[in-house]
VMD Tcl script that builds the backbone (N, CA, C; Angstrom):
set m [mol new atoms 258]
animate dup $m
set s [atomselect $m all]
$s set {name element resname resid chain x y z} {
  {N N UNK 1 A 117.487 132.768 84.052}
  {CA C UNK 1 A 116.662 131.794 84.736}
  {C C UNK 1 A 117.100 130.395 84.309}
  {N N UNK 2 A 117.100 129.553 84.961}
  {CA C UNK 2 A 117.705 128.015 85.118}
  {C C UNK 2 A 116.489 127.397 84.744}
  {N N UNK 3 A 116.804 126.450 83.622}
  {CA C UNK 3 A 115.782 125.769 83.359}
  {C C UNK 3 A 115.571 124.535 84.149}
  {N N UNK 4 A 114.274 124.035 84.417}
  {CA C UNK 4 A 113.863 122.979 85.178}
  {C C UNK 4 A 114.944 121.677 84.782}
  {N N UNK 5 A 114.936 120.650 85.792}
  {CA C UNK 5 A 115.554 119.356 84.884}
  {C C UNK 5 A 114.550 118.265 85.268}
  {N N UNK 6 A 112.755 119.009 85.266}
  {CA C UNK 6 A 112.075 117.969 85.568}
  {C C UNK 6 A 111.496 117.699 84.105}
  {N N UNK 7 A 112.087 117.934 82.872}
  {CA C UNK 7 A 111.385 117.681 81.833}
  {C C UNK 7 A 111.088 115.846 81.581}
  {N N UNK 8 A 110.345 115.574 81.557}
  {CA C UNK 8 A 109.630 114.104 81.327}
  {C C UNK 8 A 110.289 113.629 79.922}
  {N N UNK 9 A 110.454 113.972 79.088}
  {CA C UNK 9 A 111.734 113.635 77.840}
  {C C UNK 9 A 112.868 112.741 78.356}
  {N N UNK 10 A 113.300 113.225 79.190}
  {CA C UNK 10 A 114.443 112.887 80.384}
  {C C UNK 10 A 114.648 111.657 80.974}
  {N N UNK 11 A 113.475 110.864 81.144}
  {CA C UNK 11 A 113.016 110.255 82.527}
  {C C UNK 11 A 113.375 108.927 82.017}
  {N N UNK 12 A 114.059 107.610 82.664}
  {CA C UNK 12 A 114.256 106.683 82.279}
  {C C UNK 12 A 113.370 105.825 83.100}
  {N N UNK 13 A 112.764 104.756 82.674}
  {CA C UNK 13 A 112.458 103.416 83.701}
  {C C UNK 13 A 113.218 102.271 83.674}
  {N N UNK 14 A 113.653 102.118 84.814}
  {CA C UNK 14 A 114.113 100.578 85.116}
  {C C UNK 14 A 114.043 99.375 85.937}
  {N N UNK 15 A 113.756 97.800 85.278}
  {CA C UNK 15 A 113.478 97.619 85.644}
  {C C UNK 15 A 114.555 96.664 86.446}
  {N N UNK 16 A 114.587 96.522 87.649}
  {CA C UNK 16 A 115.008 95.763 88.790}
  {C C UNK 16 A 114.769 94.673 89.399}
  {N N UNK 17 A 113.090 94.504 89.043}
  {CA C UNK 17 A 112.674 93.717 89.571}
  {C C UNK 17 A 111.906 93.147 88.838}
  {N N UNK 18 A 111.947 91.921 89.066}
  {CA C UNK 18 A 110.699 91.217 87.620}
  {C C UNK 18 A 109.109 91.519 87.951}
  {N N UNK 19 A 109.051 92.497 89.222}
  {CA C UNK 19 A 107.424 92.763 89.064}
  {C C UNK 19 A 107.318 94.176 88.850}
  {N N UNK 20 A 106.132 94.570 88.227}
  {CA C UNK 20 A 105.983 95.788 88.078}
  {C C UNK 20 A 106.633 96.763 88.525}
  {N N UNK 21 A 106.728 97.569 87.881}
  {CA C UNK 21 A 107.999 99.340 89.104}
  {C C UNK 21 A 106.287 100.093 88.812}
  {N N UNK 22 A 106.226 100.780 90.279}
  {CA C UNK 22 A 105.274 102.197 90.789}
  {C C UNK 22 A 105.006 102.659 89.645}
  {N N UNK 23 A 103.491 102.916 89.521}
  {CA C UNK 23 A 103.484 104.193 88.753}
  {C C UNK 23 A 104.411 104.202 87.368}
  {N N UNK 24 A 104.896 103.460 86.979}
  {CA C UNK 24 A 105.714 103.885 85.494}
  {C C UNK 24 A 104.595 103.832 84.404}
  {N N UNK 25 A 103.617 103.444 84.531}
  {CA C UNK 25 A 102.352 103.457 83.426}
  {C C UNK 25 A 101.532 105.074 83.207}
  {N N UNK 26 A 102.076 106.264 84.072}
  {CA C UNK 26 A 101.578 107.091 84.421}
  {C C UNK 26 A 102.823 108.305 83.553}
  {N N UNK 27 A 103.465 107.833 82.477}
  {CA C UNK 27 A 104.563 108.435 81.896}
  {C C UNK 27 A 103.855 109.369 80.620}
  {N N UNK 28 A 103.178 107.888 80.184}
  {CA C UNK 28 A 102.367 109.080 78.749}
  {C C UNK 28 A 101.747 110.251 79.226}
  {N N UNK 29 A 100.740 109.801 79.948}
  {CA C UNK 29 A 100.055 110.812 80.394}
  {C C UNK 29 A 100.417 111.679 81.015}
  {N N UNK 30 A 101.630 111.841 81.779}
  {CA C UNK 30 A 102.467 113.207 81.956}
  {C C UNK 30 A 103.163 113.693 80.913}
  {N N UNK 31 A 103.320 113.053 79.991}
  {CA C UNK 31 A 104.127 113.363 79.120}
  {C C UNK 31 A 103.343 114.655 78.056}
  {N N UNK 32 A 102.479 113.746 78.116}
  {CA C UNK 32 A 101.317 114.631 77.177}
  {C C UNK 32 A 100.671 115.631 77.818}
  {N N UNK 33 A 100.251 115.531 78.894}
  {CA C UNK 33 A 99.787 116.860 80.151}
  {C C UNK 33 A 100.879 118.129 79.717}
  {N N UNK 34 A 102.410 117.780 79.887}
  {CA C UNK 34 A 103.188 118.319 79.953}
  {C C UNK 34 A 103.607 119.274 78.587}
  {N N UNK 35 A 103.346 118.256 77.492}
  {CA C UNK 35 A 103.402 118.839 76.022}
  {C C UNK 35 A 102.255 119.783 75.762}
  {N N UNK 36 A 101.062 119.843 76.304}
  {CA C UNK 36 A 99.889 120.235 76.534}
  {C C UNK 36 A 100.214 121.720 77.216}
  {N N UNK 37 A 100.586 121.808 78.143}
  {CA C UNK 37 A 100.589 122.598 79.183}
  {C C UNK 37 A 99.802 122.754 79.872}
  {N N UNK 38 A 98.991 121.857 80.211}
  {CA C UNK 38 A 97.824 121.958 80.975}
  {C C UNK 38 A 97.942 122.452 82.073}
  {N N UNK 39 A 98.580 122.290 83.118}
  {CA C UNK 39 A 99.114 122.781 83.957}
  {C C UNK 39 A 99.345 124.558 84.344}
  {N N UNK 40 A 100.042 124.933 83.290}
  {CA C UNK 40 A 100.274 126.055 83.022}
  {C C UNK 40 A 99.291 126.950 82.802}
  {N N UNK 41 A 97.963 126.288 82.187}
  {CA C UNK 41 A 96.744 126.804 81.466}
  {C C UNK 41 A 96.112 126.737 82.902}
  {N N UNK 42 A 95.923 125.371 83.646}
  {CA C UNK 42 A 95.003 125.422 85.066}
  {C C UNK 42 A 95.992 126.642 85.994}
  {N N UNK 43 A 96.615 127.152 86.194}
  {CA C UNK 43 A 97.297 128.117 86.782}
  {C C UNK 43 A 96.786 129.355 86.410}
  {N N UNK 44 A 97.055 129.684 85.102}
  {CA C UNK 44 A 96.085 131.229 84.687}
  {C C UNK 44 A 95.093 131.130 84.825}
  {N N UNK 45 A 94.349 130.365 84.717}
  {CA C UNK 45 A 92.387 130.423 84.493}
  {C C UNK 45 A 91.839 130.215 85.993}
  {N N UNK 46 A 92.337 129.214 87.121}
  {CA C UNK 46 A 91.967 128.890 87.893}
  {C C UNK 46 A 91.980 129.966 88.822}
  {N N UNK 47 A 91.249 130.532 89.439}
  {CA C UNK 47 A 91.489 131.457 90.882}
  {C C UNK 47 A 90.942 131.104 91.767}
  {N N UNK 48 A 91.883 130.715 92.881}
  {CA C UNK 48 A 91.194 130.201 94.148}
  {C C UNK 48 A 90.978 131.451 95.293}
  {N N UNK 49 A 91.036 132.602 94.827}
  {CA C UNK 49 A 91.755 133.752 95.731}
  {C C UNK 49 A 92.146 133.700 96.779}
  {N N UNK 50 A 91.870 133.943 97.888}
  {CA C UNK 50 A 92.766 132.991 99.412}
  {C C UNK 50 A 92.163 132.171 100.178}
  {N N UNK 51 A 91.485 131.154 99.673}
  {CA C UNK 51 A 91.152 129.781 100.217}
  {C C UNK 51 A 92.477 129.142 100.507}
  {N N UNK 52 A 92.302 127.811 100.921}
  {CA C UNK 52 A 93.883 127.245 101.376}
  {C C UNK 52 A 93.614 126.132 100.117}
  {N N UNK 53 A 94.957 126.493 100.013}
  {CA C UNK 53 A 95.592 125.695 98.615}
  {C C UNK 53 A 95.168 126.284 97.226}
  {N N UNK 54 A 95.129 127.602 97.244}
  {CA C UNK 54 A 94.935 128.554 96.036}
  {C C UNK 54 A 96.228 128.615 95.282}
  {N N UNK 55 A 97.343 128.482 95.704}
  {CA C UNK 55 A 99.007 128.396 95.221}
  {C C UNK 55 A 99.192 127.422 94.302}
  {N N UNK 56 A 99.389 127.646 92.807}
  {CA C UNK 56 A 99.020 126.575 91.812}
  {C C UNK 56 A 98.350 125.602 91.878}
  {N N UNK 57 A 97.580 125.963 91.359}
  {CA C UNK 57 A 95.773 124.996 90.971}
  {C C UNK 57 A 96.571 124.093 90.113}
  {N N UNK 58 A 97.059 124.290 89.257}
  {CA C UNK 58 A 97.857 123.336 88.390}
  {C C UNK 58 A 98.245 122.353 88.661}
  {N N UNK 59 A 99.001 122.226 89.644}
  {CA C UNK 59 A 99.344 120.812 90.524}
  {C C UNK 59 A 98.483 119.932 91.145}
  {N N UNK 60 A 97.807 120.927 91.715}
  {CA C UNK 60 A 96.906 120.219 92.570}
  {C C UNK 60 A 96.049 119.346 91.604}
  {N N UNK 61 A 95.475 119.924 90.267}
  {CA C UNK 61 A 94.557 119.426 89.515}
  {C C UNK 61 A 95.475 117.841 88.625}
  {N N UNK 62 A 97.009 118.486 88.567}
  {CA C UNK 62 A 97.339 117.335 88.093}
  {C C UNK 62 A 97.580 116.139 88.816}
  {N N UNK 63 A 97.945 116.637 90.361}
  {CA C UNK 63 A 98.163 115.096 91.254}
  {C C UNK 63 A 96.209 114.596 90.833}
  {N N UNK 64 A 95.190 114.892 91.115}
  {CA C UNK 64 A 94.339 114.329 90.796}
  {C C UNK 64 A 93.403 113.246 89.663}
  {N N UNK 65 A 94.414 114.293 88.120}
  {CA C UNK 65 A 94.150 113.125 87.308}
  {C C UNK 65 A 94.867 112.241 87.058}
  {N N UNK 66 A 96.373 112.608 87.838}
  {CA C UNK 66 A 97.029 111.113 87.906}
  {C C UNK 66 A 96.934 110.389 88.634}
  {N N UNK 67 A 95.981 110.284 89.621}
  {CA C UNK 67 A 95.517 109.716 91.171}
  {C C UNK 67 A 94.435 108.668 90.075}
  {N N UNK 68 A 93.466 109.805 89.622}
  {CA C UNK 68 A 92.195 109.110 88.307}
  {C C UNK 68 A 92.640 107.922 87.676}
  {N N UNK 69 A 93.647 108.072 86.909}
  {CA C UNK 69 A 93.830 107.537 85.987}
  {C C UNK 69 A 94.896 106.498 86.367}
  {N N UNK 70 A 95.302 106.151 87.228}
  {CA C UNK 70 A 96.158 105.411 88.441}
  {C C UNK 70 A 95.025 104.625 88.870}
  {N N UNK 71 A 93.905 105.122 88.908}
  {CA C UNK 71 A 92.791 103.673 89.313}
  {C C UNK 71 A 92.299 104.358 90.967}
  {N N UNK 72 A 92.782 105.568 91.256}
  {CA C UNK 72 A 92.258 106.177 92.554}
  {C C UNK 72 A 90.677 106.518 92.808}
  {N N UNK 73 A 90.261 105.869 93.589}
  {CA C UNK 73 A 88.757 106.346 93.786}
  {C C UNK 73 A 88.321 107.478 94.897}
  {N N UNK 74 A 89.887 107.430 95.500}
  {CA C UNK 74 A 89.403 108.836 96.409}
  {C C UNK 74 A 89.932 109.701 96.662}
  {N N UNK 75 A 90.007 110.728 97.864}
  {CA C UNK 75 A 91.476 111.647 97.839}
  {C C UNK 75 A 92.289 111.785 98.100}
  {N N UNK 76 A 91.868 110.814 99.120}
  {CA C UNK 76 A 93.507 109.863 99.959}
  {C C UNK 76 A 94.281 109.449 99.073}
  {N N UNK 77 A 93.847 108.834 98.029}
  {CA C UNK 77 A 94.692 107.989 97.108}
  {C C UNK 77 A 95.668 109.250 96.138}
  {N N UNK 78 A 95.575 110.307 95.883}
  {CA C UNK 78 A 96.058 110.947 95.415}
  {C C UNK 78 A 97.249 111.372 96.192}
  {N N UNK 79 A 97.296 111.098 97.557}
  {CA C UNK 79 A 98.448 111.173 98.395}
  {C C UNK 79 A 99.989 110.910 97.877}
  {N N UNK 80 A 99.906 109.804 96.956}
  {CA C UNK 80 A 100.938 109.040 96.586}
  {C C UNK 80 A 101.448 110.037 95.226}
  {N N UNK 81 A 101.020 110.940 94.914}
  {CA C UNK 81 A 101.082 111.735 93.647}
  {C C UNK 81 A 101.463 113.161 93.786}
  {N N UNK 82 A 101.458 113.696 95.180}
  {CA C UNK 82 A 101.723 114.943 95.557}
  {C C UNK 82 A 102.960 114.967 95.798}
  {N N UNK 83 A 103.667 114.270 95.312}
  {CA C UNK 83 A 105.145 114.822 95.385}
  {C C UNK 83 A 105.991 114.987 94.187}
  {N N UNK 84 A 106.563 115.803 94.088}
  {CA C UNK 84 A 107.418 116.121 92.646}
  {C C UNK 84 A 106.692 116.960 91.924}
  {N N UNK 85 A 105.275 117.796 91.869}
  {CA C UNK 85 A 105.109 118.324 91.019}
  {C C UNK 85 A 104.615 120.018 91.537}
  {N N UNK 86 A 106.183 120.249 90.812}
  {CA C UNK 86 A 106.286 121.333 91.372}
  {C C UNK 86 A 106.474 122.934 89.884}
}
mol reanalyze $m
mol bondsrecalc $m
mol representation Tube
mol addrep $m
C-alpha cells in the first residue's frame, strides 16, 4: 500500500503576496487533528448507516471544524473546505 503524500509535515507556505495567503492560519489545527487522528477515530465511532453522506464522517466533521474555526457561521461557508480531504 502507497503511502499518502497528504501528510501536513510536508506542507510549505508562501508568501507571494504582501497580503495574507487563504486559509494558511488553519495549518496547526490540521496539523494537530492529524497527529490526533481524529478523523480516523470520527470514522470508527460515527455510523451514519445509509443516509446520504454516511461515507467518512471523518471528513465531513473535519471540513466543519475548519469552516468553525476559519470564522464560518454557516454551512455554506464550509464549502471552501471540502476539498482535499480525503
Amino acid at each position: 500500500m502507497q503511502k499518502s503524500s497528504r501528510n501536513l509535515d510536508r506542507i510549505g507556505v508562501t508568501f507571494d503576496d504582501p497580503r495574507a495567503v487563504a486559509n494558511a492560519g488553519l495549518i496547526l489545527p490540521a496539523t494537530l487533528a492529524q497527529k490526533l487522528g481524529i478523523k480516523s477515530l470520527a470514522n470508527s465511532i460515527v455510523d451514519l448507516k445509509d443516509r446520504p453522506g454516511y461515507f467518512r464522517p471523518g471528513n465531513k466533521i473535519m471540513t466543519l471544524v475548519h469552516s468553525m474555526l476559519a470564522g464560518g457561521s454557516y454551512i455554506d461557508d464550509a464549502d471552501v473546505f471540502a476539498i482535499g480531504f480525503d
